[in-house]
C-alpha positions in Angstrom: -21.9 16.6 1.6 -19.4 13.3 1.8 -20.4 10.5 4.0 -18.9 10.4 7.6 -16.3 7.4 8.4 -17.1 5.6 11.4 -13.7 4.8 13.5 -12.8 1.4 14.4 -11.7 0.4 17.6 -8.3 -1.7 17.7 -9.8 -4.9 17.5 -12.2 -4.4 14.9 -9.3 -2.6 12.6 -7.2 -5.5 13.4 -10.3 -7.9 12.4 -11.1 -5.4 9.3 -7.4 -5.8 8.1 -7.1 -9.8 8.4 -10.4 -10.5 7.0 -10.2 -8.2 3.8 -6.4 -9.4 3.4 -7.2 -13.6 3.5 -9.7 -12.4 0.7 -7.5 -10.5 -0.6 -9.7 -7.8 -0.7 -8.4 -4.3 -1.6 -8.2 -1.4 1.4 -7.2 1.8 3.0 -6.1 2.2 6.5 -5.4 5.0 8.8 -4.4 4.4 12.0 -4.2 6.2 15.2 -1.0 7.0 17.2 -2.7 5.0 20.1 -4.2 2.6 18.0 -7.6 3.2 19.6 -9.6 5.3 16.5 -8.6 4.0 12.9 -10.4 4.4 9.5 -10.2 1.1 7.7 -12.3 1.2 4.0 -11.7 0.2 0.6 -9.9 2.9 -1.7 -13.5 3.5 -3.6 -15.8 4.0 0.0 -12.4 6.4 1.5 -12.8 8.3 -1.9 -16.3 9.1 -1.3 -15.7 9.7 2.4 -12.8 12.3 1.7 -10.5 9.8 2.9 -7.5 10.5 0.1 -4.1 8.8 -0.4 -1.2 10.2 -3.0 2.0 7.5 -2.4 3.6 4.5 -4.3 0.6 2.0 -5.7 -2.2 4.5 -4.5 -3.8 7.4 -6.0 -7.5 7.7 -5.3 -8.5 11.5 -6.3 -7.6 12.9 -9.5 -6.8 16.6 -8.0 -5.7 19.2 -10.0 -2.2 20.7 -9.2 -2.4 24.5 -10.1 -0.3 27.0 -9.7 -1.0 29.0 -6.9 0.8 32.2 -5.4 3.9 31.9 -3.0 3.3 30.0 0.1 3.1 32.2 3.0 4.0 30.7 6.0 3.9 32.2 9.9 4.7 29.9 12.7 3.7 30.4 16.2 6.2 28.4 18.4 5.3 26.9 21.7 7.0 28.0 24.6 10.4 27.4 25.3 10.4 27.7 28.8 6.9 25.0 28.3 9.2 22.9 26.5 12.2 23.5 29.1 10.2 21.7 31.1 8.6 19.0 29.1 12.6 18.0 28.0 14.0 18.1 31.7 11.2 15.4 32.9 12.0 13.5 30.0 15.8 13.6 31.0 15.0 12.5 34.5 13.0 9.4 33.3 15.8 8.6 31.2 18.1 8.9 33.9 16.3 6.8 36.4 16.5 4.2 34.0 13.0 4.4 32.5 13.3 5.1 28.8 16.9 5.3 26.7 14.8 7.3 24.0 12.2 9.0 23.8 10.1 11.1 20.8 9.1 14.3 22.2 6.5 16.6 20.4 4.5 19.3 20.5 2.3 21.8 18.7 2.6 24.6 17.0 0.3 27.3 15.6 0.7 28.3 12.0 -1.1 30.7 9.6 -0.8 30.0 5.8 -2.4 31.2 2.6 -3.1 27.9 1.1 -5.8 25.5 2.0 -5.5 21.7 3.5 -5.9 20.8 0.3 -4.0 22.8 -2.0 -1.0 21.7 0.4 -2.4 18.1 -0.5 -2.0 18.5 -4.1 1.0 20.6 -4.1 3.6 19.3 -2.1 6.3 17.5 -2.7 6.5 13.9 -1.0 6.7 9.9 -1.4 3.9 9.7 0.8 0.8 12.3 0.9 -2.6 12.0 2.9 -5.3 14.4 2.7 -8.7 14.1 5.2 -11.1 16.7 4.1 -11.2 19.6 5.8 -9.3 18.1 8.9 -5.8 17.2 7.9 -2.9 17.1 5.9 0.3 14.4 6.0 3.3 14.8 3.7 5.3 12.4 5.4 9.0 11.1 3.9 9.3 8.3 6.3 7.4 4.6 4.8 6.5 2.4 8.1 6.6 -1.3 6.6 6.0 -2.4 3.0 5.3 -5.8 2.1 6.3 -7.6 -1.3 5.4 -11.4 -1.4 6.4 -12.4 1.6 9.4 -10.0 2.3 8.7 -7.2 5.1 11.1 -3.9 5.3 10.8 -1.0 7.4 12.8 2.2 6.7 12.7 3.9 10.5 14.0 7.5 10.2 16.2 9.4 13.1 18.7 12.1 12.9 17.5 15.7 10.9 19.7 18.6 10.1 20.1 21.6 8.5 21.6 21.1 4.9 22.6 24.6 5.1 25.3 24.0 7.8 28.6 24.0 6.7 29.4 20.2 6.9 26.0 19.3 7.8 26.4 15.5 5.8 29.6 14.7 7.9 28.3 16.1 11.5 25.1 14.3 10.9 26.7 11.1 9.9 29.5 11.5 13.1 27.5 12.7 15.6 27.4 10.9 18.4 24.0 11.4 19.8 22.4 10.8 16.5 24.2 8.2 15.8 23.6 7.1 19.2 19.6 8.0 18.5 19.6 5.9 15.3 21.5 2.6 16.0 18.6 2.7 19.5 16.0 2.4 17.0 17.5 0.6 14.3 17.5 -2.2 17.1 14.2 -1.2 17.9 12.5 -2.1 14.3 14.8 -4.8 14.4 13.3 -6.5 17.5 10.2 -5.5 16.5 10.5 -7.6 12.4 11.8 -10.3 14.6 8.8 -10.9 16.5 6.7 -11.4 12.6 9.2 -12.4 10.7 12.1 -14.6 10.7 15.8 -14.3 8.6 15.7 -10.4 10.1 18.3 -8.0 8.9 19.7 -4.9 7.6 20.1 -4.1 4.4 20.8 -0.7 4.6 22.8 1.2 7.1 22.6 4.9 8.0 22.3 6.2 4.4 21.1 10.2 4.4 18.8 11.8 1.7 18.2 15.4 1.3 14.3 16.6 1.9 13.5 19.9 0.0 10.8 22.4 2.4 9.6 25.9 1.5 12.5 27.3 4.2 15.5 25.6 2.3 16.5 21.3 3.2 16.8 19.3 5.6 19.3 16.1 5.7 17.5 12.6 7.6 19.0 9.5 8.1 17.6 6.0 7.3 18.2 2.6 7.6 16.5 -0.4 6.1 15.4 -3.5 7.5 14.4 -6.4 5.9 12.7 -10.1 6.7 10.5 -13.0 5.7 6.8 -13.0 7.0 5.5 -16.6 7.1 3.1 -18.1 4.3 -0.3 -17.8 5.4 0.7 -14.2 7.2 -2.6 -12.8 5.6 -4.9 -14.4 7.3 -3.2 -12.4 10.2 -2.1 -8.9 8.6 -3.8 -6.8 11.2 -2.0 -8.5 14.0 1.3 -8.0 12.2 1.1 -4.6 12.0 -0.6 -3.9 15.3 2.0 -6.0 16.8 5.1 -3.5 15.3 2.7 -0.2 16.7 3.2 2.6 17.5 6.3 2.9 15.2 9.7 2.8 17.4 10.9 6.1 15.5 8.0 8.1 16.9 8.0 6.5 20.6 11.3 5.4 21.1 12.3 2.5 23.7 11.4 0.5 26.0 8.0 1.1 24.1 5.6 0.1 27.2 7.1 3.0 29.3 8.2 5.1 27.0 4.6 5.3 25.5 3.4 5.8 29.2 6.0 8.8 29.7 4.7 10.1 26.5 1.2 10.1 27.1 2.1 11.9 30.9 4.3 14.7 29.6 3.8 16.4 26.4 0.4 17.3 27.1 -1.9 17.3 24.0 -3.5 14.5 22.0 -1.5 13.2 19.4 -4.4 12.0 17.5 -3.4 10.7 14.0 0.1 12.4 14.7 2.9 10.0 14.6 0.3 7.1 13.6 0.2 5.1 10.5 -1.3 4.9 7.0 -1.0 3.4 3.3 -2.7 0.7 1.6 -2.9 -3.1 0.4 -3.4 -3.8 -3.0 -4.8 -7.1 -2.5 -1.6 -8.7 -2.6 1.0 -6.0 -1.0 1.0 -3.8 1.4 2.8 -0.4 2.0 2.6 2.1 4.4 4.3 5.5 6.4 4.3 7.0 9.3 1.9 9.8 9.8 4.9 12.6 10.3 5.0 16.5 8.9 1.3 16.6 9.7 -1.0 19.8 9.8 -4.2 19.4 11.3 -7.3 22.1 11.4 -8.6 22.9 14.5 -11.8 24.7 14.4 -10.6 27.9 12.8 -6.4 27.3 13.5 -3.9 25.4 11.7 -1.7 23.0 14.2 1.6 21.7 12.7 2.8 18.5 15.0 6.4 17.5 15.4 9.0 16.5 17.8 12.4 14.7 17.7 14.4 12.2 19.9 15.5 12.7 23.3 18.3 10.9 24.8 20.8 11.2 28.0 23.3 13.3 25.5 20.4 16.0 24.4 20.2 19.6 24.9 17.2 21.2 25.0 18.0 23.9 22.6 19.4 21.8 20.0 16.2 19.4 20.2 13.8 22.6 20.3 15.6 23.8 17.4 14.8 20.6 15.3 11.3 20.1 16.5 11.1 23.6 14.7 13.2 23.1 11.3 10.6 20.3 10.8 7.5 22.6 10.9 7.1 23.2 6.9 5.7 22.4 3.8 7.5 20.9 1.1 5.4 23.5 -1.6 8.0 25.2 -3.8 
């Protein structure tokens, strides 16, 4: 039987991080969507723990992939009418001035024939995390990476369905992603500025297909760049505490956006929408904890949720929470 992790408060992560970083000490970090229970170890101790990373820089297992049969996949959708609901409150707080975006999720139940971890080892995605027997994270979206002294952060926002006829041009032309998207562009922005200095971007609103089991999806991205100061790992775990929770998976004002959040949807996010990766001793690189399936007792939960703004409609946003409930096993 594996060793128990012991979860770190916020302070202690944040102390973990900046004292194994100004040794430059080698670690693993998973952090919570509120920030309040993180797992912060060293690659061999998260190994032994079940604690298991697949992304750029960082492989600790050495999983088999095996063929297996056809994924089968049921998904048990919240209620709309539930949702209804959760989306018109949102609305209102937007409207009275309150929030200008907002990520709203929820859960849903799914039944599938493969295990946590045969999803861990076969799907399909830059960044993978697998916590034995609990939950599984193929996310496509990195939160910040670190080289030198150069910090980027690719946020996310605006998912289709590639199968749409013209599905590249409405996504790039649409005004409420677009609308959705530049928001939190300025968002990341802001939130570089206030660790970094000569803030950017580099690049604008470019779109990449993701292949799932149930055919792609297009997202849309854009790239932020700037310069951390010299000595900025003596302070890592304030850096990066300082940017939580991601803007693409809150939305903005943070503060009160967070606060709606936490009031409407209803369930406990957990390790949802929170962060993960790893620094090398010398660079860090990370993602958001999106496309996320987490066991409950005997139940599988798929998390997932999209943007809300003044111009949404509730269908449309149900619709995408939805498309994004899969596995990218094919």
């Amino acid at each position: 039987m594996r060793k128990a992790m012991d979860l770190l408060t916020r302070q202690e992560t944040i102390q973990a991080m900046n004292d194994s970083a100004a040794k430059e000490i080698p670690f693993v970090f998973l952090i919570s969507f509120t920030g309040e229970e993180n797992l912060v170890c060293s690659p061999e101790e998260a190994t032994t723990s079940g604690f298991f990373l697949d992304m750029p820089g960082m492989v600790n297992h050495d999983f088999e992939t095996k063929p297996g049969p056809g994924i089968q996949w049921l998904k048990r959708p919240p209620d709309p009418e539930g949702y209804q609901m959760a989306f018109q409150h949102v609305v209102a707080q937007i409207l009275y001035g309150n929030s200008f975006l907002l990520n709203l999720t929820q859960p849903t139940f799914v039944e599938c024939n493969y295990s946590l971890k045969d999803i861990f080892t076969g799907s399909v995605a830059p960044f993978k995390l697998y916590l034995e027997d609990k939950l599984v994270v193929f996310s496509p979206e990195r939160f910040v990476r670190i080289r030198g002294r150069t910090i980027s952060s690719n946020p996310m926002k605006g998912t289709m369905d590639a199968a749409i006829p013209g599905a590249f041009s409405l996504l790039a032309s649409d005004p409420k992603e677009d609308a959705e998207h530049n928001t939190i562009v300025d968002l990341i922005r802001n939130d570089l500025s206030m660790v970094a200095g000569n803030v950017r971007v580099k690049r604008f609103k470019y779109i990449e297909k993701i292949r799932t089991h149930q055919g792609e999806l297009l997202q849309m991205s854009s790239e932020i760049i700037g310069k951390l100061p010299v000595a900025y790992r003596e302070c890592l775990g304030d850096i990066l505490f300082r940017m939580l929770p991601a803007g693409s998976i809150c939305g903005a004002p943070k503060k009160k956006t967070v606060e709606i959040i936490l009031n409407t949807e209803g369930y406990k996010r957990g390790f949802y929408t929170g962060v993960f990766g790893h620094f090398d001793g010398i660079n860090l690189d990370s993602a958001v904890a999106i496309r996320y399936l987490e066991k409950q007792g005997e139940q599988l939960v798929f998390k997932s949720g999209g943007g809300i703004t003044f111009q949404s409609e509730w269908q449309k946003e149900y619709d995408e929470m939805q498309n994004k409930v899969y596995v990218p096993v094919y």
